[in-house]
Wavefront OBJ file of the C-alpha trace (Angstrom):
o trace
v -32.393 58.404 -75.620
v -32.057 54.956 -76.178
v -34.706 51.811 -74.786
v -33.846 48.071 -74.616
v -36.345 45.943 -73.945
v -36.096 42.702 -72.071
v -38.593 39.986 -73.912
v -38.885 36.544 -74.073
v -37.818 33.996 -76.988
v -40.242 31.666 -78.689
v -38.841 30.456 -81.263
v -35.131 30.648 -82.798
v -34.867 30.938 -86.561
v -30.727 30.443 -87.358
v -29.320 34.390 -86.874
v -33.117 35.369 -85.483
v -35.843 34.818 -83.246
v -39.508 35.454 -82.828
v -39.930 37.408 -79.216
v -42.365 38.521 -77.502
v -43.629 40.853 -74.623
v -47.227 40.884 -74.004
v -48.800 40.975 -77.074
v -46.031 42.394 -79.537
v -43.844 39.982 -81.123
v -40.860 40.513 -83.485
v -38.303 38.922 -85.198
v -34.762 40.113 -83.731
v -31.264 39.371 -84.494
v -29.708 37.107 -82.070
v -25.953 36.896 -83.886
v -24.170 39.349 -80.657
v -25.760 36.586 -78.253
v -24.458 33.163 -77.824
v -26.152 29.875 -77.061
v -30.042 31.380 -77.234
v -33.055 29.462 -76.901
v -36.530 28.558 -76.418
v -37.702 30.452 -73.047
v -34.458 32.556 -72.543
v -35.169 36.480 -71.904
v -33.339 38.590 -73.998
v -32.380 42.929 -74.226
v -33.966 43.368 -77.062
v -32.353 47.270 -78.585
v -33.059 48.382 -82.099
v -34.149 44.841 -83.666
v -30.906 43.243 -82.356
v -30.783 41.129 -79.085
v -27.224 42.178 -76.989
v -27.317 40.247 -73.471
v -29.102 37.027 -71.791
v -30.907 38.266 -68.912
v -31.914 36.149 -65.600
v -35.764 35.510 -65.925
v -36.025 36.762 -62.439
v -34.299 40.044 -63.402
v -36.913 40.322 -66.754
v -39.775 39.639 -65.069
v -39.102 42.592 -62.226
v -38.192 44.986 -65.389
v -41.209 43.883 -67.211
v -43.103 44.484 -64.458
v -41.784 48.403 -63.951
v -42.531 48.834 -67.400
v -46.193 47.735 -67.101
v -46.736 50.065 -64.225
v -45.571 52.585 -65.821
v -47.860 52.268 -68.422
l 1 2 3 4 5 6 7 8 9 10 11 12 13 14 15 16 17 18 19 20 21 22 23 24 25 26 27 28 29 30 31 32 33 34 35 36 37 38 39 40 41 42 43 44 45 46 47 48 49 50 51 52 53 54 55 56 57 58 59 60 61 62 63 64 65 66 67 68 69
């Protein structure tokens, strides 16, 4: 089964960026997604970001995933 997680950059680093959901933060690999910055949401799959995603659109998923919880 595979997860991707939407979270939310805060800080680009070249090829990489710090992001964060909650609490958690990690450094991912932003080189499959153009044009990323500060504040953009991003899929977040196996250390590697692979698609921009609307903020609206992260913030409903993140909030499934909370309730879940």
């Amino acid at each position: 089964m595979c997860l991707a997680i939407p979270m939310k950059v805060e800080k680009v680093i070249g090829e990489f960026a710090i992001v964060s959901l909650g609490n958690v933060k990690r450094k991912v690999n932003i080189s499959f997604v153009e044009n990323v910055k500060k504040g953009d949401y991003l899929i977040i799959h196996a250390g590697f970001a692979i698609e921009k995603l609307d903020k609206k659109e992260a913030e409903k998923t993140i909030k499934i995933i909370k309730e879940i919880k």
